[in-house]
C-alpha positions in Angstrom: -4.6 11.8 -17.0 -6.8 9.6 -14.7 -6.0 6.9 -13.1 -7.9 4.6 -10.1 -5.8 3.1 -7.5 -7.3 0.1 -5.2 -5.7 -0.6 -2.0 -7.0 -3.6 0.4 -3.5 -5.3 2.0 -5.1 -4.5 5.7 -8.0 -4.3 7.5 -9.1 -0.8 5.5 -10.4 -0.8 2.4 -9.7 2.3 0.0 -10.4 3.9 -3.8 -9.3 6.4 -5.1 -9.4 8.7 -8.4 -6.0 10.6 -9.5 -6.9 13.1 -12.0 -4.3 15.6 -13.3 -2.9 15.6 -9.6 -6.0 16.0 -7.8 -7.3 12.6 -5.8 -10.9 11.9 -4.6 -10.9 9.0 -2.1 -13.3 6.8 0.0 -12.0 4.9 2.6 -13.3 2.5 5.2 -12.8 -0.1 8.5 -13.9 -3.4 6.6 -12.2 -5.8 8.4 -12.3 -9.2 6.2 -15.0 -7.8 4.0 -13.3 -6.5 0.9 -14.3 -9.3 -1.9 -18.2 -7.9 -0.8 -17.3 -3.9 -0.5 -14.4 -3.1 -3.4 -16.8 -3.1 -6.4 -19.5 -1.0 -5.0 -17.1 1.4 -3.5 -15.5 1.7 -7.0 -18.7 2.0 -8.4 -19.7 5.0 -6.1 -15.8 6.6 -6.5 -16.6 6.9 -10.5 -20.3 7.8 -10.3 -19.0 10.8 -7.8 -16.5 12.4 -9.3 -18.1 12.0 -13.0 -20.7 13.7 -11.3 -18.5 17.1 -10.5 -17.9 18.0 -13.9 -20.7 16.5 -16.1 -24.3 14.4 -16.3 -22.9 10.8 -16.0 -20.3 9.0 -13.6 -17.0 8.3 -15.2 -16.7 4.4 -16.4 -13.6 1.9 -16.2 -12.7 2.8 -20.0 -12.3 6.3 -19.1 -8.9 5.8 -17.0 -6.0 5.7 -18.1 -4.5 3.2 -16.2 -5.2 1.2 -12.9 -3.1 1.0 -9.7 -3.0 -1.2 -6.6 -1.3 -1.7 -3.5 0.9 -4.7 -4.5 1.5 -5.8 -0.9 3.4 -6.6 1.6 0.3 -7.3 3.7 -3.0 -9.7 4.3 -2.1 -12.7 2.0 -6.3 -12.7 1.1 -6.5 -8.6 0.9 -3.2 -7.9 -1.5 -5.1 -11.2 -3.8 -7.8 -9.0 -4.0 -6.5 -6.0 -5.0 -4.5 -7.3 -7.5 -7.6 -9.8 -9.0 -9.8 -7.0 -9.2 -7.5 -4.5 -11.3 -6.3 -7.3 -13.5 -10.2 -8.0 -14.5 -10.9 -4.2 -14.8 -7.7 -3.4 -16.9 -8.1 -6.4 -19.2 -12.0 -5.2 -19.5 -11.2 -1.8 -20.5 -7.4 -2.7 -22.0 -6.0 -0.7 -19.8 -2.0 -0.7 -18.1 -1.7 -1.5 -14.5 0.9 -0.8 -12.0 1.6 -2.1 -8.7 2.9 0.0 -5.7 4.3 -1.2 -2.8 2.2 -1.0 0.6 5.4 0.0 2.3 6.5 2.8 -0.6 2.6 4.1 0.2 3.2 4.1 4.0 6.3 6.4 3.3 4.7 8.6 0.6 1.4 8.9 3.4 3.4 9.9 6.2 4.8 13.6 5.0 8.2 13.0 6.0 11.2 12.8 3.7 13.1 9.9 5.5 10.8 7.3 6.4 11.1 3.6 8.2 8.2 1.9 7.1 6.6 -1.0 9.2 3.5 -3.0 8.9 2.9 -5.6 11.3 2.9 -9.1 9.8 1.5 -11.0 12.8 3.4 -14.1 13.5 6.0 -12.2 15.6 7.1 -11.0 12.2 7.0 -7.3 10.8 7.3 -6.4 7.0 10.0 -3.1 7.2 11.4 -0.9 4.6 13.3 2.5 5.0 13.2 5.0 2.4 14.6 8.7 1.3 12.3 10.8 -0.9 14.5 11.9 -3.9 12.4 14.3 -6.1 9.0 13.4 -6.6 9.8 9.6 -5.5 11.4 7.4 -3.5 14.9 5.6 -3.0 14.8 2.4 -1.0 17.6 2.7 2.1 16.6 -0.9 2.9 14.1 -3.2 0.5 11.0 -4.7 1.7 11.6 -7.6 4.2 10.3 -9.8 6.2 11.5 -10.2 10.0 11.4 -10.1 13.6 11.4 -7.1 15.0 14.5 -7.3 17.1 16.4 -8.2 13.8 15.2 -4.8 12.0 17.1 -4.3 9.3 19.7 -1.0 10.2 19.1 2.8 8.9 22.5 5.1 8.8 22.1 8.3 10.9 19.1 9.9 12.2 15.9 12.2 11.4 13.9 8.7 10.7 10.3 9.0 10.8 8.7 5.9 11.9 5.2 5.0 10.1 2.4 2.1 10.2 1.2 -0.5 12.1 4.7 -2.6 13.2 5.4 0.6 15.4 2.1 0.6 17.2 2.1 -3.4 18.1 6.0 -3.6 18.2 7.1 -0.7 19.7 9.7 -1.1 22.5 11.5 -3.5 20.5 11.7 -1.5 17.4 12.5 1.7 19.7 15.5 0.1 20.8 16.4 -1.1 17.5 16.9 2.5 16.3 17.2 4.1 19.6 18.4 7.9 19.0 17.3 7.9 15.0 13.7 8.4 15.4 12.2 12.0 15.1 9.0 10.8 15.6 6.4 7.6 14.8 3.0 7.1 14.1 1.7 3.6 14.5 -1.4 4.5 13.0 -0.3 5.5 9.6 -1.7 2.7 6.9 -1.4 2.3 3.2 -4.3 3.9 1.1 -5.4 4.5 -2.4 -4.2 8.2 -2.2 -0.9 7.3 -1.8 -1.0 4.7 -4.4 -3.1 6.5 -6.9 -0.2 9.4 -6.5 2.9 7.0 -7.1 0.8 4.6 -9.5 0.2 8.6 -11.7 4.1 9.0 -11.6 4.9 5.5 -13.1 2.1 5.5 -15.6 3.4 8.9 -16.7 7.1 7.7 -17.4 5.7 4.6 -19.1 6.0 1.6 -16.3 2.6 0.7 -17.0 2.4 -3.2 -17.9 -0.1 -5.5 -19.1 -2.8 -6.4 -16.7 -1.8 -10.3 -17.3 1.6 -9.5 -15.6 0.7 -7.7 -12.3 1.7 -9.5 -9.4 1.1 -9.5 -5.7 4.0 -9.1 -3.2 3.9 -11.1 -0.5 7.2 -11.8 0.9 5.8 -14.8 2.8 5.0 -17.9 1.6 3.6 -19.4 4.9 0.9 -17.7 6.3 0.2 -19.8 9.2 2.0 -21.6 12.2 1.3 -25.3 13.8 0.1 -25.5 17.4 4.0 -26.7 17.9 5.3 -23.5 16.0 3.1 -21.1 17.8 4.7 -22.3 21.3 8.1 -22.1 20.0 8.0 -18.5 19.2 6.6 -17.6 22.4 
C-alpha cells in the first residue's frame, strides 16, 4: 500500500510517502509560504521515490489513499492541507483521511504516554494527552483549546511532554503537572511521517472517506483579538 500524507498546520511544511511501512519525507522551515511550496515538494517526493525502484516518478493515481494533518493549528496552513488533498483525491478518486496534529505530535515523540501541546498564540494552547494502546492511540484528554494555566489534568505520572505549547509556555504548564513529567521536548512538531504512519493504519482498517467529506480541525473560530482584547489578556 502507498499512501502520501501532507502536513502544513505550522510554520514547517512536510510530504511524505508511506509505502508498505517504509516512509520517505521532505521537510522544510517555510514560514507562511506553503500555498507556493506544497505542490512542488509533492512533485519532487513522487518523482524521488518512483525513481528508487523504476524509470519514472510515481503519479497521484498510483496511491492508495491521501492523508493530512487535520489540525489543530494555523487556521491558513491546516486550509491548505486539507484543500490540496481534497483536489488530489477527487483527481485521482482516491480516499482521504485526516489525522490529528496533536495525535502526530504524540506518535513523533517515541514515548508511550504523551501530553501533546501546540502553542495556539493568543495566550491559548491546543493540548491533548494520549496512551499508545497497540499500534495506536487512546485519547486520555481530547483536543482542546485553553489557557495554559487551565490544562486540562493527566492521572499519574511517566507523561512525556511534546511540541511547541511547552517551549513558549513552559513554567506554567510545568506547574500544571508538576511531578508527572518524565521529560519535554518543546521542539517536537507535527510532520508528514507521523501522519503518513497513522493515515496507513486507518486506510488499512477501512476509515478512508470520500475526499468531499474531509474536514479541517480547528477548534477556534476566532482567530484574532481587538486592540481592547489584546490589553485584557495581558
Amino acid at each position: 500500500m502507498r499512501v502520501l500524507a501532507l502536513e502544513t498546520s505550522t510554520e514547517y511544511c512536510s510530504v511524505a510517502l508511506w509505502q508498505d511501512g517504509a516512509i520517505i519525507e521532505r521537510c522544510e522551515l517555510v514560514g507562511q509560504k506553503h500555498s507556493e511550496l506544497l505542490m512542488p515538494m509533492i512533485a519532487a517526493l513522487l518523482k524521488d521515490a518512483g525513481n528508487r525502484i523504476r524509470d519514472a516518478g510515481y503519479r497521484i493515481q498510483d496511491m492508495d489513499g491521501i492523508a493530512f494533518g487535520m489540525g489543530p493549528g494555523s487556521f491558513t496552513g491546516v486550509r491548505i492541507a486539507c484543500g490540496v488533498a481534497q483536489g488530489l483525491a477527487l483527481g485521482a478518486n482516491l480516499p482521504v483521511v485526516g489525522v490529528c496534529t496533536l495525535e502526530a505530535l504524540a506518535e513523533a515523540s517515541g514515548h508511550d504516554k504523551v501530553i501533546a501541546v501546540l502553542d495556539a498564540r493568543m495566550s491559548e494552547i491546543y493540548h491533548a494527552a494520549y496512551e499508545r494502546q497497540g499500534d495506536g492511540w487512546i485519547a486520555a484528554s481530547e483536543p482542546s483549546l485553553c489557557k495554559p494555566d487551565a490544562a486540562p489534568t493527566v492521572i499519574g505520572a511517566g507523561w512525556f511532554a511534546a511540541g511547541s505549547g511547552f517551549s513558549v509556555n513552559s513554567t506554567a504548564l510545568q506547574a500544571r503537572y508538576a511531578g508527572q513529567l518524565q521529560g519535554v521536548d518543546g521542539t517536537v512538531v507535527p510532520q508528514a511521517a507521523a501522519i503518513a504512519t497513522l493515515g496507513a493504519r486507518r486506510l488499512a482498517r477501512g476509515e478512508g472517506m470520500d475526499a468531499a467529506q474531509a474536514l479541517p480541525l480547528y477548534l477556534r473560530d476566532k482567530v484574532a483579538q481587538t486592540t481592547a482584547e489584546r490589553l485584557c489578556a495581558k
